[in-house]
mmCIF file of the N, C-alpha and C atoms, coordinates in Angstrom:
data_MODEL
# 
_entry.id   MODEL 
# 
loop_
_atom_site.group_PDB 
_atom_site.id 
_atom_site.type_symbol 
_atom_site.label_atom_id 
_atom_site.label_alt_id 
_atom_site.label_comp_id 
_atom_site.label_asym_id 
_atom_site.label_entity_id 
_atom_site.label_seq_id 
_atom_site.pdbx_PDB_ins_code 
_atom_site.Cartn_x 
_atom_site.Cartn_y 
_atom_site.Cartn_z 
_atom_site.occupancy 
_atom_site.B_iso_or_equiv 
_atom_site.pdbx_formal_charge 
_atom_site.auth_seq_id 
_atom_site.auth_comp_id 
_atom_site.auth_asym_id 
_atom_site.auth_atom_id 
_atom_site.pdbx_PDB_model_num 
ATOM 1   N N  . UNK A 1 1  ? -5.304  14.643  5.299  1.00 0.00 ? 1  UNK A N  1 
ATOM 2   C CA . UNK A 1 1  ? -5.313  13.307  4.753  1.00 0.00 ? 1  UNK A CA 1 
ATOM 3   C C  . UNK A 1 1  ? -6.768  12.891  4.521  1.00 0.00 ? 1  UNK A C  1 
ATOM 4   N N  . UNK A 1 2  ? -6.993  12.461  3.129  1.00 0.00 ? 2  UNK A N  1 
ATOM 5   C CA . UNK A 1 2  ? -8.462  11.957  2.785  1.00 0.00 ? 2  UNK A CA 1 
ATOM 6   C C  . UNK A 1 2  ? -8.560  10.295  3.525  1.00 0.00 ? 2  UNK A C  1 
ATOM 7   N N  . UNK A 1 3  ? -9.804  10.189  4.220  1.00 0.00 ? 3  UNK A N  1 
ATOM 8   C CA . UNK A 1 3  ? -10.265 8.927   4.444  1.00 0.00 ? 3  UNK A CA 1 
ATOM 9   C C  . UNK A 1 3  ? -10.155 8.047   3.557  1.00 0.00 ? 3  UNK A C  1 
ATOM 10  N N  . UNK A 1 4  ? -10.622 7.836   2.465  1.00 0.00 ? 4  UNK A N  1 
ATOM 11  C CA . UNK A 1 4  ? -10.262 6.784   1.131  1.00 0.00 ? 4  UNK A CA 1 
ATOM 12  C C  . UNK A 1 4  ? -8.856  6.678   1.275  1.00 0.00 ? 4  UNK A C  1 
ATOM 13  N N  . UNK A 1 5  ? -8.089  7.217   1.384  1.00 0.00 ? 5  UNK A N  1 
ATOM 14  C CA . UNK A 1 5  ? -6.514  6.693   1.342  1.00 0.00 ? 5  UNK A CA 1 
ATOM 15  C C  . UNK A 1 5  ? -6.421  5.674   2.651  1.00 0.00 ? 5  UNK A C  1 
ATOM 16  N N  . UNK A 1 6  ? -6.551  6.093   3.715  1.00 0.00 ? 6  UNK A N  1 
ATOM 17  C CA . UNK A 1 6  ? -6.631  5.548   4.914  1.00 0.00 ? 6  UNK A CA 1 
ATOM 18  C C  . UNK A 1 6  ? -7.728  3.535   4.708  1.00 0.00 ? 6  UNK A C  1 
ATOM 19  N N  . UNK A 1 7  ? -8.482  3.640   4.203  1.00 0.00 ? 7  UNK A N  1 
ATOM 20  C CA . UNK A 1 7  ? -9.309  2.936   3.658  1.00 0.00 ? 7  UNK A CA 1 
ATOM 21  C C  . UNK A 1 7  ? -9.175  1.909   2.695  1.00 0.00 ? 7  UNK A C  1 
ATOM 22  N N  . UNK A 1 8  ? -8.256  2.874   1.440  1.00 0.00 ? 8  UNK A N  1 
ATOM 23  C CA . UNK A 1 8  ? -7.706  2.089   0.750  1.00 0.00 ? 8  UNK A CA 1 
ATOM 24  C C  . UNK A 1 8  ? -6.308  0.846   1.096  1.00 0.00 ? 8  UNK A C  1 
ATOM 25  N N  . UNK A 1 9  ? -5.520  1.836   1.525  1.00 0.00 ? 9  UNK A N  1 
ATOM 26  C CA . UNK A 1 9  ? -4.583  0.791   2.414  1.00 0.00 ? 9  UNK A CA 1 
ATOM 27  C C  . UNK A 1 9  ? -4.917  -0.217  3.402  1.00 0.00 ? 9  UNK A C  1 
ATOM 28  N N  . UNK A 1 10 ? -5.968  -0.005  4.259  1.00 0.00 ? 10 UNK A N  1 
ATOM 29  C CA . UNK A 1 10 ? -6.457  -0.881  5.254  1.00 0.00 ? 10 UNK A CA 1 
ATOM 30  C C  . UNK A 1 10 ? -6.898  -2.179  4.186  1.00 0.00 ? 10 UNK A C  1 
ATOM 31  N N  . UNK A 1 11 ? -7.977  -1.507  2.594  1.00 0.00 ? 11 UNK A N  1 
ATOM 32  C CA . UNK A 1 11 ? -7.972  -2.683  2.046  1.00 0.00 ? 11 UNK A CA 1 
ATOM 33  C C  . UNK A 1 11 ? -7.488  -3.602  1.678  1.00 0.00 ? 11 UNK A C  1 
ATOM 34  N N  . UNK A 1 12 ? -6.260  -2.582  1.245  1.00 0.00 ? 12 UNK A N  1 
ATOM 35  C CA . UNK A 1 12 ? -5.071  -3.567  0.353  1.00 0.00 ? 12 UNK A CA 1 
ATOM 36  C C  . UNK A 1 12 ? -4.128  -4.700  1.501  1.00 0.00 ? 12 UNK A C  1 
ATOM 37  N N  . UNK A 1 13 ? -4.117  -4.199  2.599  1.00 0.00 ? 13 UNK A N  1 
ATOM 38  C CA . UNK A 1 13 ? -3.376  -4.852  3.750  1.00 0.00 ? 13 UNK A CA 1 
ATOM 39  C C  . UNK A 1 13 ? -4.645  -5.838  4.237  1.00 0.00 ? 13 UNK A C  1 
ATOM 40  N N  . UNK A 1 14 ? -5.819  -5.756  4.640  1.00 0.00 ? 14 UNK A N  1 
ATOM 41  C CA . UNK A 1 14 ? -6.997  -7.164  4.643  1.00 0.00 ? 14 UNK A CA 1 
ATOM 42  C C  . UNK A 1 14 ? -6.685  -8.129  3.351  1.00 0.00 ? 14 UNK A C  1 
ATOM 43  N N  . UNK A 1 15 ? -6.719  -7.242  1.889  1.00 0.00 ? 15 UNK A N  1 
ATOM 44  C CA . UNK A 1 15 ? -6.616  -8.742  1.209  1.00 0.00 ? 15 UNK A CA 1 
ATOM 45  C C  . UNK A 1 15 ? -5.461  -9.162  0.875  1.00 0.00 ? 15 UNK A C  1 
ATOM 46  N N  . UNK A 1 16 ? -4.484  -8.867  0.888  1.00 0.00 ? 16 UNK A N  1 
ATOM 47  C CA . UNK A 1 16 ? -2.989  -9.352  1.231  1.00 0.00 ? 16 UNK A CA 1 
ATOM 48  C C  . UNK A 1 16 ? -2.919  -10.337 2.634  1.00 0.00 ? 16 UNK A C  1 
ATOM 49  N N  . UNK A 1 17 ? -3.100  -9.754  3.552  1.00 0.00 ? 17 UNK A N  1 
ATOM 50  C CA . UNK A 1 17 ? -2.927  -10.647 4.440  1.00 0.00 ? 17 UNK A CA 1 
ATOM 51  C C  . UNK A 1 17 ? -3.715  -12.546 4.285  1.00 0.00 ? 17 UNK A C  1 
ATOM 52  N N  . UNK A 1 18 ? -5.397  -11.891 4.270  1.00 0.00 ? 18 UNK A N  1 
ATOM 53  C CA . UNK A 1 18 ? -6.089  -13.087 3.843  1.00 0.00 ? 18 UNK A CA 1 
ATOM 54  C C  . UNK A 1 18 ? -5.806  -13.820 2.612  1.00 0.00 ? 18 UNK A C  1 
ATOM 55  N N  . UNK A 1 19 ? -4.784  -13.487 1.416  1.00 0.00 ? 19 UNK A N  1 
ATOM 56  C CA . UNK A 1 19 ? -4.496  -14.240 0.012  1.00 0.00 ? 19 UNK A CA 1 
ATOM 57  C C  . UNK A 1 19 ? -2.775  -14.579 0.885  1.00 0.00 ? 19 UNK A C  1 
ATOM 58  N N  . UNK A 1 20 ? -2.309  -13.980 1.584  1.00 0.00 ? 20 UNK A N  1 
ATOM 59  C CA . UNK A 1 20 ? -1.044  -14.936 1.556  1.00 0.00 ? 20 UNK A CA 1 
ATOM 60  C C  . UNK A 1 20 ? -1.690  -15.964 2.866  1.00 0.00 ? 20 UNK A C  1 
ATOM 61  N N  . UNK A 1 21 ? -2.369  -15.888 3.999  1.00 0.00 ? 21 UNK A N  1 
ATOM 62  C CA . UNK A 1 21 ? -2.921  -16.861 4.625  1.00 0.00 ? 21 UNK A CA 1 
ATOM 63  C C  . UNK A 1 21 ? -3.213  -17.848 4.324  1.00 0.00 ? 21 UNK A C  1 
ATOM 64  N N  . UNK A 1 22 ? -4.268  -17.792 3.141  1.00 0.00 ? 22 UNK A N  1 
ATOM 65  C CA . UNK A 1 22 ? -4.930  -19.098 2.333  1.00 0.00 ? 22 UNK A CA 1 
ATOM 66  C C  . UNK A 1 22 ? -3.789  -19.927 1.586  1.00 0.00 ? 22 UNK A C  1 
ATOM 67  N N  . UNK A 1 23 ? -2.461  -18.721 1.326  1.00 0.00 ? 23 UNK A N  1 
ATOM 68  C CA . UNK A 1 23 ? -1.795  -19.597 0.390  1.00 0.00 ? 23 UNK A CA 1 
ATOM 69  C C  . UNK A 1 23 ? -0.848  -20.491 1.580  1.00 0.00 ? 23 UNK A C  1 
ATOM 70  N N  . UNK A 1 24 ? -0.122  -19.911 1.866  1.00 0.00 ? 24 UNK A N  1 
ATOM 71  C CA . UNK A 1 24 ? 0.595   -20.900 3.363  1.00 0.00 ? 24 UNK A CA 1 
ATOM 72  C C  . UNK A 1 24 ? -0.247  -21.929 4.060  1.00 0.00 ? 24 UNK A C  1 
ATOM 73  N N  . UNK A 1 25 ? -1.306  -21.625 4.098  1.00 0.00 ? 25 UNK A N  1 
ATOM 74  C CA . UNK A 1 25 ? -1.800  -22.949 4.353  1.00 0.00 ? 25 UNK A CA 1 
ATOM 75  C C  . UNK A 1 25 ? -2.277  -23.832 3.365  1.00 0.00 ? 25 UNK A C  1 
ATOM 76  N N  . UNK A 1 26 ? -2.296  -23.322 1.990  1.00 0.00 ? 26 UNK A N  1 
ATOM 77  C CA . UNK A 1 26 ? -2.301  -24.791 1.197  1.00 0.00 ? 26 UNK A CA 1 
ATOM 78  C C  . UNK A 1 26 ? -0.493  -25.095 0.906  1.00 0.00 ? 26 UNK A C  1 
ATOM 79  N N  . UNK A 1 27 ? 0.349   -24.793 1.458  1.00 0.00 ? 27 UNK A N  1 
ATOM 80  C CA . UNK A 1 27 ? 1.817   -25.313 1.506  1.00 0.00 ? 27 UNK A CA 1 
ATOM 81  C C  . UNK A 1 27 ? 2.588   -24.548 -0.020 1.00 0.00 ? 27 UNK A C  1 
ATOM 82  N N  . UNK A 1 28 ? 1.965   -23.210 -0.342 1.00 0.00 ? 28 UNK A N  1 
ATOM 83  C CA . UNK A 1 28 ? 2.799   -22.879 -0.827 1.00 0.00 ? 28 UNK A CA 1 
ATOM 84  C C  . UNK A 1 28 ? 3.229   -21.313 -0.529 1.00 0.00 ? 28 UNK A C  1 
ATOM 85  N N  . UNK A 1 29 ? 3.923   -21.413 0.214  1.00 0.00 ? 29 UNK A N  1 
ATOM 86  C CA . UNK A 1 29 ? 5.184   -20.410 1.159  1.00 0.00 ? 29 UNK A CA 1 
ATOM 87  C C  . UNK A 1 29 ? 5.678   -19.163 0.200  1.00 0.00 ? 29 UNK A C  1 
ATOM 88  N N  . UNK A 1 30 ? 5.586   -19.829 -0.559 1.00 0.00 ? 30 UNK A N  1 
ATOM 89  C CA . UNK A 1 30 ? 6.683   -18.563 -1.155 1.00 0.00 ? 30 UNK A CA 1 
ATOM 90  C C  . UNK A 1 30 ? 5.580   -17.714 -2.377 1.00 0.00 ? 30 UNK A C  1 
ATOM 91  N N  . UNK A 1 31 ? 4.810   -18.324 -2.468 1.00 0.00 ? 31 UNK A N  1 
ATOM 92  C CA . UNK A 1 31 ? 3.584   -17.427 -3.487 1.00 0.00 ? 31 UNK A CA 1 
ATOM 93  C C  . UNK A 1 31 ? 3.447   -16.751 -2.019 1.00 0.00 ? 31 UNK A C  1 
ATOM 94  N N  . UNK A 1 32 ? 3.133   -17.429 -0.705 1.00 0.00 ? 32 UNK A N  1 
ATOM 95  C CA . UNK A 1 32 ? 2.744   -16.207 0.058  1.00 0.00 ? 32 UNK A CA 1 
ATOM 96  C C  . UNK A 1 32 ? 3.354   -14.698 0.116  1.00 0.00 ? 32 UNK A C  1 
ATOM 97  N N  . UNK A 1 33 ? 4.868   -15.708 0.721  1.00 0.00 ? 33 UNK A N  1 
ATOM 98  C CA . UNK A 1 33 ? 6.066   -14.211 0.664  1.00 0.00 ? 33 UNK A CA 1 
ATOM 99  C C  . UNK A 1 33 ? 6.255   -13.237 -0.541 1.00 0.00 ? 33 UNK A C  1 
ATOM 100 N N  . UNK A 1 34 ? 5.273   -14.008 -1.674 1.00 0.00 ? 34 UNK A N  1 
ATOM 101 C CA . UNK A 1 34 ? 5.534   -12.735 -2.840 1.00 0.00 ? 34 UNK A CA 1 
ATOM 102 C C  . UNK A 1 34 ? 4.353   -11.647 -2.996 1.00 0.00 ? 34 UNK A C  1 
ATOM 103 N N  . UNK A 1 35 ? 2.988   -12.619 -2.384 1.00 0.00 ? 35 UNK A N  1 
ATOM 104 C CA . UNK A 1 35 ? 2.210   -11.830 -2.390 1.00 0.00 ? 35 UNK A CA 1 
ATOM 105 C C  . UNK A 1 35 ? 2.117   -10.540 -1.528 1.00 0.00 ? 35 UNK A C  1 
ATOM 106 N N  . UNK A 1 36 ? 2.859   -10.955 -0.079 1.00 0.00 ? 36 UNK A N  1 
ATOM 107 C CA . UNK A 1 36 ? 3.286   -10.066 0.647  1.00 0.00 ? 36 UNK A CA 1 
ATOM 108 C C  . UNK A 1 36 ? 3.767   -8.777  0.543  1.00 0.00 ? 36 UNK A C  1 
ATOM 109 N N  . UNK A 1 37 ? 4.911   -8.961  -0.078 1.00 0.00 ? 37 UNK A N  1 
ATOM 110 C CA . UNK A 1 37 ? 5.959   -8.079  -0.934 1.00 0.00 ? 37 UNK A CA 1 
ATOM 111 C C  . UNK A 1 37 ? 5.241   -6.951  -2.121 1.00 0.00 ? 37 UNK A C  1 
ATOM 112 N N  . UNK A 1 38 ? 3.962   -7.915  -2.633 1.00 0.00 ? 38 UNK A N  1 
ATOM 113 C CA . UNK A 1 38 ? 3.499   -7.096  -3.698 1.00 0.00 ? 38 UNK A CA 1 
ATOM 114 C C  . UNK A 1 38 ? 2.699   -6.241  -3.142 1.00 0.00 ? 38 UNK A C  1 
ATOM 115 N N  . UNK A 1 39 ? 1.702   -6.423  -1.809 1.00 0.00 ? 39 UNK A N  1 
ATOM 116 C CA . UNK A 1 39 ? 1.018   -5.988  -0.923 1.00 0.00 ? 39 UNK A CA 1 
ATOM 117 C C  . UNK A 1 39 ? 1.584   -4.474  -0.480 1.00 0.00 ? 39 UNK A C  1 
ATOM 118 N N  . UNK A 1 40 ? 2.863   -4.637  0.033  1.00 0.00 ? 40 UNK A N  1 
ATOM 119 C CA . UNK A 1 40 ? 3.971   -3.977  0.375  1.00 0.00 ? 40 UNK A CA 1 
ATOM 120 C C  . UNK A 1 40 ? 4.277   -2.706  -0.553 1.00 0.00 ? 40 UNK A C  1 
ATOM 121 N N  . UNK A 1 41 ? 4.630   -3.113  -1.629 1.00 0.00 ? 41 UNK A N  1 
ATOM 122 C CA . UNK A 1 41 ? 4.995   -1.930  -2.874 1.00 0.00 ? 41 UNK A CA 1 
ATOM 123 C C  . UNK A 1 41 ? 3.759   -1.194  -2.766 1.00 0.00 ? 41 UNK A C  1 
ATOM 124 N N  . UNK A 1 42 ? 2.908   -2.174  -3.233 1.00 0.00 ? 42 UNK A N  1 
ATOM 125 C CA . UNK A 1 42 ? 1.249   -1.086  -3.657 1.00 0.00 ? 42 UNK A CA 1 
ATOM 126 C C  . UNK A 1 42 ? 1.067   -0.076  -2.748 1.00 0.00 ? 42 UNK A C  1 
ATOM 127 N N  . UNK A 1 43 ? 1.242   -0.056  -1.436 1.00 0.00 ? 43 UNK A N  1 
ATOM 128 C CA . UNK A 1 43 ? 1.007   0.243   -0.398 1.00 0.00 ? 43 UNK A CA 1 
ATOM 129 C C  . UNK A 1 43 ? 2.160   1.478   -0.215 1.00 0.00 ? 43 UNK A C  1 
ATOM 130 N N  . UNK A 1 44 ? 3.602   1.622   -0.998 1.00 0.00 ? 44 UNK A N  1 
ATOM 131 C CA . UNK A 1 44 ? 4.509   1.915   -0.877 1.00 0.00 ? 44 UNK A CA 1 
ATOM 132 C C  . UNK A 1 44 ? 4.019   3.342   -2.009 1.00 0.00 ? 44 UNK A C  1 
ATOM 133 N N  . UNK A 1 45 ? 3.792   2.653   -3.243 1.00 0.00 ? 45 UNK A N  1 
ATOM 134 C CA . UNK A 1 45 ? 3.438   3.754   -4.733 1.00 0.00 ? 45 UNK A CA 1 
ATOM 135 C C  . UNK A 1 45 ? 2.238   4.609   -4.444 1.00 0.00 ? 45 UNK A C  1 
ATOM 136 N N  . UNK A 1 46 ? 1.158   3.976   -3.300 1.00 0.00 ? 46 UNK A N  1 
ATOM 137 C CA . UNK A 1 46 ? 0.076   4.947   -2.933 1.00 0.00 ? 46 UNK A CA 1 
ATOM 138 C C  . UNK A 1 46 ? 0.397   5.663   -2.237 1.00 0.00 ? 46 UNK A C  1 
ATOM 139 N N  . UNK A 1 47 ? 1.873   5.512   -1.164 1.00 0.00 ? 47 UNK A N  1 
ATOM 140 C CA . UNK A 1 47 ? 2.254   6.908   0.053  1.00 0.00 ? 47 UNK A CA 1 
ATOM 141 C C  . UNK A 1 47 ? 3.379   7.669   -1.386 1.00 0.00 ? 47 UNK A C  1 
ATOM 142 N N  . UNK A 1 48 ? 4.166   7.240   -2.056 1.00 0.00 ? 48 UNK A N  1 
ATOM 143 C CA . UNK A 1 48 ? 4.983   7.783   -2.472 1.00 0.00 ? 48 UNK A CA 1 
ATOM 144 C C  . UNK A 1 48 ? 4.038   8.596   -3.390 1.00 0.00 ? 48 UNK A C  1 
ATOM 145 N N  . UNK A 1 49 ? 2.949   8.483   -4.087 1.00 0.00 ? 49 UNK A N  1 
ATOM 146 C CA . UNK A 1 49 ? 2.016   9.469   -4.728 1.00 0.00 ? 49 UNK A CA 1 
ATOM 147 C C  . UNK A 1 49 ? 1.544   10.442  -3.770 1.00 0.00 ? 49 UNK A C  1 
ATOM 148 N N  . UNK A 1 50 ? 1.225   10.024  -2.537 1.00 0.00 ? 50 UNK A N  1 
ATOM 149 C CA . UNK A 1 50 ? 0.497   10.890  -1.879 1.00 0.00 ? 50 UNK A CA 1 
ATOM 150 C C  . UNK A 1 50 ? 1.619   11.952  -1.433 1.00 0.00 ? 50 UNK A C  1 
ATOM 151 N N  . UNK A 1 51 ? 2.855   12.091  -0.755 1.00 0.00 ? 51 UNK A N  1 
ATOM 152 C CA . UNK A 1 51 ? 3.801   12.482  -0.508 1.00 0.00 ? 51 UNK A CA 1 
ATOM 153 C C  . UNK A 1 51 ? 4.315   13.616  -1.537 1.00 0.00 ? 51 UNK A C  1 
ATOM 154 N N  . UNK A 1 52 ? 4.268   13.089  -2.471 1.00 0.00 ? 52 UNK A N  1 
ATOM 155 C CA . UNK A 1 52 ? 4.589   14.040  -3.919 1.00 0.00 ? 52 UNK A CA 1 
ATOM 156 C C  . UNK A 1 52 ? 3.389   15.106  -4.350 1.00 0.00 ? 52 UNK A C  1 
ATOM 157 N N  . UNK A 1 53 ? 2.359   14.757  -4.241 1.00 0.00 ? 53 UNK A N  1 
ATOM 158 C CA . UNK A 1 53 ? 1.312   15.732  -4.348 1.00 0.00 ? 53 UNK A CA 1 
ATOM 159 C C  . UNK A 1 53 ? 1.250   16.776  -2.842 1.00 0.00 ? 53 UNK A C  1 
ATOM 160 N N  . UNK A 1 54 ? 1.715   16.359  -1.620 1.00 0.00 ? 54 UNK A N  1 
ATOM 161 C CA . UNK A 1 54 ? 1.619   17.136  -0.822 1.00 0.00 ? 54 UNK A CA 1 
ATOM 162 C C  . UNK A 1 54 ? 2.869   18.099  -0.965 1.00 0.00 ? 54 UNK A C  1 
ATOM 163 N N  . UNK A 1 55 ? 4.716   17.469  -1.331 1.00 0.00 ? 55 UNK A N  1 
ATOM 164 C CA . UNK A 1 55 ? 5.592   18.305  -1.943 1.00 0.00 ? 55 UNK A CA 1 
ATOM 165 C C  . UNK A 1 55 ? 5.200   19.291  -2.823 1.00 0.00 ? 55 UNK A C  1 
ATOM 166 N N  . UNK A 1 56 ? 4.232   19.107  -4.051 1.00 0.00 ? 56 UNK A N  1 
ATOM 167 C CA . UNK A 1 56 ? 4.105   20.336  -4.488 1.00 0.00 ? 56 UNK A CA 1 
ATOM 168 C C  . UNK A 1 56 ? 3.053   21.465  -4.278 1.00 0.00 ? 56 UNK A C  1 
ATOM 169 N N  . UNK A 1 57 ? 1.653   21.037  -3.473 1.00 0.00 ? 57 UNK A N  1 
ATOM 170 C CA . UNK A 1 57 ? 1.110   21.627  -2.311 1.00 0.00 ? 57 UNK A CA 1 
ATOM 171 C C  . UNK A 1 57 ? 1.901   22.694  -1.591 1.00 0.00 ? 57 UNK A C  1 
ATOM 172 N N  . UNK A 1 58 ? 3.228   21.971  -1.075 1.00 0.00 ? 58 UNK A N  1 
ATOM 173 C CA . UNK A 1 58 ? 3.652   23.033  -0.600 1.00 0.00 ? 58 UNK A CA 1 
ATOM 174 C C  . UNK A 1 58 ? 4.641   23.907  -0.804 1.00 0.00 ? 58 UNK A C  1 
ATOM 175 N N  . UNK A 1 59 ? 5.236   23.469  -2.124 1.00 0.00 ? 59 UNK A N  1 
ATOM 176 C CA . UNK A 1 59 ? 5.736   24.535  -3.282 1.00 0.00 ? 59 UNK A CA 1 
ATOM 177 C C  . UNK A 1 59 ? 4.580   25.924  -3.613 1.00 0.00 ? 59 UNK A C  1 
ATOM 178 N N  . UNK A 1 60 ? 3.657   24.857  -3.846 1.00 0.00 ? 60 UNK A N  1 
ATOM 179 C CA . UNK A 1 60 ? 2.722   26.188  -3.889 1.00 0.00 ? 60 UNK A CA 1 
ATOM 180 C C  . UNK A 1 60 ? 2.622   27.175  -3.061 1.00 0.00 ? 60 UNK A C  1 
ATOM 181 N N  . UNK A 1 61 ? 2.030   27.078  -1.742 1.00 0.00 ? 61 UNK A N  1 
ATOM 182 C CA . UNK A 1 61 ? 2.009   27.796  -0.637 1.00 0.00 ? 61 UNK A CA 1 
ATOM 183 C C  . UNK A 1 61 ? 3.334   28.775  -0.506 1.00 0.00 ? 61 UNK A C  1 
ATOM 184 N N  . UNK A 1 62 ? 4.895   27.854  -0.435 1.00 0.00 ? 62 UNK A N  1 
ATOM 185 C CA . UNK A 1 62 ? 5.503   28.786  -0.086 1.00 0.00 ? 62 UNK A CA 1 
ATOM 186 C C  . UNK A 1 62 ? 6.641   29.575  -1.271 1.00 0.00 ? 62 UNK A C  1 
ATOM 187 N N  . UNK A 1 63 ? 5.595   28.966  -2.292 1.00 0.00 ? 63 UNK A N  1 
ATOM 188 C CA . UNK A 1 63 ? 6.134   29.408  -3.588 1.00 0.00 ? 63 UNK A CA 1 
ATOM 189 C C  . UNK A 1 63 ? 7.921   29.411  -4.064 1.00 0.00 ? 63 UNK A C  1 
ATOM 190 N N  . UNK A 1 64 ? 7.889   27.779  -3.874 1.00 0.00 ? 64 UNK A N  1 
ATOM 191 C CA . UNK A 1 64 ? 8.965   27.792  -4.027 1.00 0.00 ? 64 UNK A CA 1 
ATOM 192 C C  . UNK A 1 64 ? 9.407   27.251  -5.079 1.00 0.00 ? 64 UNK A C  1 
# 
C-alpha cells in the first residue's frame, strides 16, 4: 500500500469532517449529512480503484 493513498483519505476525511462541522453549526444539518455522504463515496471509488488494480496484480502473478 502506497502512503499517498493512506494520506489522501486521511485528507479527504479532515476536510469533510471540518466542511460538515462548519455547516451544522451555521444550522444547516442536512448540507452537512450530504457532505458527509459525499466524503464517504470519494473515499469508497478511491478503495474500489485501489482493490481492482490489486485484482489484476494478482491475475498477473497467478496468471489467471
Amino acid at each position: 500500500m502506497d502512503a499517498t493513498l493512506i494520506i489522501k483519505i486521511a485528507g479527504i476525511g479532515i476536510m469533510t469532517a471540518v466542511t460538515a462541522q462548519i455547516l451544522s453549526k451555521s444550522g444547516r444539518d442536512e448540507q452537512a449529512t450530504l457532505i458527509s455522504v459525499a466524503g464517504i463515496v470519494l473515499v469508497m471509488i478511491t478503495l474500489v480503484e485501489q482493490i481492482s488494480s490489486l485484482y489484476s496484480a494478482l491475475q498477473t502473478a497467478f496468471g489467471l
